[in-house]
C-alpha positions in Angstrom: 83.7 103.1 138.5 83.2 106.8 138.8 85.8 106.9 142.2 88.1 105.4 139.9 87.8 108.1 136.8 87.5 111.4 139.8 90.3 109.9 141.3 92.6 109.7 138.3 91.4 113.1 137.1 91.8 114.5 140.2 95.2 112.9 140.7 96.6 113.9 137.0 95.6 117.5 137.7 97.7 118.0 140.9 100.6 116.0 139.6 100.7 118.7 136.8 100.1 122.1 138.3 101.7 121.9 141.1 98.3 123.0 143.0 95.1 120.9 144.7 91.9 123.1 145.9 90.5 120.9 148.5 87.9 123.6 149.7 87.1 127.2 148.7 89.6 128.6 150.6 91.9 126.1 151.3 94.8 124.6 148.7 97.5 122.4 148.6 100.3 123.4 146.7 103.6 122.3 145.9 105.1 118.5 146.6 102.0 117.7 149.1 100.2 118.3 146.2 102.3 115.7 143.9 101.8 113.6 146.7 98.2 114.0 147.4 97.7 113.2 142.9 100.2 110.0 143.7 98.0 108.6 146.3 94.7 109.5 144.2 96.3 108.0 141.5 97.4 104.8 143.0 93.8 104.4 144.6 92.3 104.6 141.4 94.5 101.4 140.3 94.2 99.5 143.5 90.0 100.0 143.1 90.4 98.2 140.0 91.3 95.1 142.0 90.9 95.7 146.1 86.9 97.1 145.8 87.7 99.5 148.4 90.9 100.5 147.7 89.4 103.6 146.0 87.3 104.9 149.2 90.1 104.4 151.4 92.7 106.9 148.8 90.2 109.2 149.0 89.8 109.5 152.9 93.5 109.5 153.0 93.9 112.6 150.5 91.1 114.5 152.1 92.6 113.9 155.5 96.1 114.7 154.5 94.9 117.5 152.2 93.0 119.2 154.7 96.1 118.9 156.9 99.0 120.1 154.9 96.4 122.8 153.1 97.2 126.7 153.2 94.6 129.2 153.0 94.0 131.1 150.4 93.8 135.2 150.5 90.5 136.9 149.2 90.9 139.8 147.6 88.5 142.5 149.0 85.7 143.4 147.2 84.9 146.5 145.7 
């Protein structure tokens, strides 16, 4: 149940910005981030009735997240 709730969290929050953070330095930005918050979102309501429907949305957005990610530039510190 708590896949479920991260997963539709996680998937409403890069349908609206625009933007995904998968790692410290690494984000998804743009449409592969719409896409990454469809496929979070349509694991969450597949979980609900295929028990690992969730699990296997989340392997798939990691995998496709980490793949389409661009890092992102540190500022130097003072």
């Amino acid at each position: 149940m708590i896949l479920v709730i991260l997963l539709a969290i996680f998937g409403i929050g890069a349908i609206t910005k625009g933007e995904f953070q998968i790692t410290k330095n690494r984000r998804v930005s743009g449409s592969n981030s719409k896409i990454l918050g469809v496929i979070m979102l349509i694991g969450a309501a597949l979980n609900l009735f295929i028990g690992g429907a969730g699990l296997v949305a989340l392997v798939v957005a990691i995998v496709v997240g980490l793949a389409t990610a661009e890092n992102i530039e540190s500022s130097p510190s003072a």
